[in-house]
N, C-alpha and C positions, 0 to 999 in steps of 0.2 A: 504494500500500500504506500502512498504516494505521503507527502509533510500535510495537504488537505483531508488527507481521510481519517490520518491517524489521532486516537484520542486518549492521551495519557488520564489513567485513573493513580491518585494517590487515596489511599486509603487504609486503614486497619486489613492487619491478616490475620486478626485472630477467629477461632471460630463461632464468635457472636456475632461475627458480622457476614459470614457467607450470606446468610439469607438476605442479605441486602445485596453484594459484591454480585452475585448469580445473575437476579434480574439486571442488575444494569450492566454486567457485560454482555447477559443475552440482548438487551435492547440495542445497544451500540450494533451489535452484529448485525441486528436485522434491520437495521435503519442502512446499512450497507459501508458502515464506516470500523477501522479494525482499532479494540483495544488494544492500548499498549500497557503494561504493568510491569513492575520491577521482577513477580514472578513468574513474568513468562518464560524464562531462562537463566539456569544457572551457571556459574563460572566463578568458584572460589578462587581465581586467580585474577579478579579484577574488582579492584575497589568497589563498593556499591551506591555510593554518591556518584561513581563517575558514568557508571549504568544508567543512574539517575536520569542524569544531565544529559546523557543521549537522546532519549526515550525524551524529556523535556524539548528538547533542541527539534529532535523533527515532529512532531504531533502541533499541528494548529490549536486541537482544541483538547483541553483537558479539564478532569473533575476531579475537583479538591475537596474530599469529605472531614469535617472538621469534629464530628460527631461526639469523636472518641478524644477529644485532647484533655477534658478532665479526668484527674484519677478518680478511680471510683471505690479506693478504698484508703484508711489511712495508713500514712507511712510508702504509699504507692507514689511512683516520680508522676510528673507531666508527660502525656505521651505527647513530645515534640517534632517526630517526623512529619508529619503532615504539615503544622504550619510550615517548617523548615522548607519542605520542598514547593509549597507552597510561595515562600518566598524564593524561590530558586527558579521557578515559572514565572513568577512578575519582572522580575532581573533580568530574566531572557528576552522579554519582551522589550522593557523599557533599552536598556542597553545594548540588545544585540544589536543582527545588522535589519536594512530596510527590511528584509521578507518576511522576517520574527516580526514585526509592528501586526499580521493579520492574528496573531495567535489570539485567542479567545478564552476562558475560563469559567467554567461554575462553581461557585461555591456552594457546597451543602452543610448542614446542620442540623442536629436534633431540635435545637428550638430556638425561637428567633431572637436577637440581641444577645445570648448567650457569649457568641464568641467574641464580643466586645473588650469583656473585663478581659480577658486573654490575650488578645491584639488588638489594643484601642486603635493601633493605625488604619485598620480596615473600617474602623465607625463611617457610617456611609455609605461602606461598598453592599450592594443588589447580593444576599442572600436566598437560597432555595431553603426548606424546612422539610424535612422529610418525617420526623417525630418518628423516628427508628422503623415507619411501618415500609416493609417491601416494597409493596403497590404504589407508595406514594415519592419512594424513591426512582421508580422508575420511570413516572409521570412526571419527574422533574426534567429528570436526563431529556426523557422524549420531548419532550415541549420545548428544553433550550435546543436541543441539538435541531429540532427540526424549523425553528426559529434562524440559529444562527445560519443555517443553508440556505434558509427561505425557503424551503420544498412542501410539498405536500406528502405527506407520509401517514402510513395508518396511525389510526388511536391507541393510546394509552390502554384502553382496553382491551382492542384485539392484539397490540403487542403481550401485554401480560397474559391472555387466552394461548397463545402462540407457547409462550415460557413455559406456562405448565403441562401443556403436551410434553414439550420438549424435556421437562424432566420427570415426567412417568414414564415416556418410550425410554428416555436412558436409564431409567432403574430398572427398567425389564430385562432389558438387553445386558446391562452387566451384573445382574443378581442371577440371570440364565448360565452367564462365563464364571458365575463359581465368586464373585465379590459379594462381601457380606455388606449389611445395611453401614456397618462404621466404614468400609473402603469405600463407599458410594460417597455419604459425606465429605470426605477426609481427601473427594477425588483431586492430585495435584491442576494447579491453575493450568497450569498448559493443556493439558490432558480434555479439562471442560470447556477452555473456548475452544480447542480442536472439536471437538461434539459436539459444539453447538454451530461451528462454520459448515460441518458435514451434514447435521437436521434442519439446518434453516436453507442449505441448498438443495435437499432433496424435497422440504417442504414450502415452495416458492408463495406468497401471500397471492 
């Protein structure tokens, strides 16, 4: 995919947030644009800030989920990747060269003004609010990305109609090949946008 289609997602990899991370790389897919994530491939042999900043460098459009950056227990650090790279995408843009100026961004959060007290510097900047629920995560994504294209593209609903096919046929399919319900979960990042570039080709809207 081309610096136009590609859409860096920064977000949590733990697994409370799969069920958010799922639908919105299934929607990216079927809006016909490719995520990009830090685990789409591995290579202990290379920094992972500098992985980062690739993956930042070519994607026009990226999603900065800010959901997760308070701790949620005491004595827990700040989870600071996100703004981090977060700020690592506006730098690209502001600083790089002319072509970086089209780069584009959404911000998401569990709830609105929240990430204020955290980053007073963004007080101002156009927030999406997802409130942890899936559906309404991915009606965010849908709505900016098909905004930012200007295209007409299916609804929020028949893309999320679309998702949940797409992850009953994949539970058939590989609880038949012998994976148990925790392999199905736990399935590595790469592994589920390849299944989902493979179910949304076979299943054309």
């Amino acid at each position: 995919m081309s610096f136009s289609d590609n859409v860096f997602i920064n977000c949590p990899f733990d697994d409370d947030y799969l069920s958010i991370l799922r639908p919105v790389l299934f929607c990216v897919i079927d809006l016909g644009l490719a995520p990009r994530i830090a685990l789409e491939r591995t290579d202990s042999g290379q920094p992972r800030v500098l992985k980062i900043i690739d993956l930042i460098r070519t994607s026009k459009f990226a999603i900065h989920d800010l959901s997760r950056l308070r701790a949620s227990r005491r004595g827990e650090f700040y989870r600071l990747n996100m703004p981090f790279e977060l700020g690592l995408d506006v730098g690209c843009r502001v600083f790089g060269t002319r072509s970086l100026n089209a780069k584009r961004c959404l911000i998401l959060e569990a709830e609105r003004y929240r990430y204020q007290a955290a980053i007073s510097d963004m007080s101002n900047s156009d927030i999406a609010v997802h409130g942890n629920d899936p559906l309404r995560a991915l009606t965010e994504v849908r709505n900016w990305l098909s905004a930012q294209r200007g295209t007409r593209t299916r609804g929020p609903a028949a893309v999320w109609s679309r998702f949940n096919d797409f992850m009953a046929a994949m539970y058939v399919d590989l609880t038949e090949r012998g994976y148990s319900k925790d392999d199905v979960a736990r399935l590595p990042v790469p592994e589920l946008v390849s299944k989902m570039k493979s179910w949304i080709a076979a299943h054309p809207a």
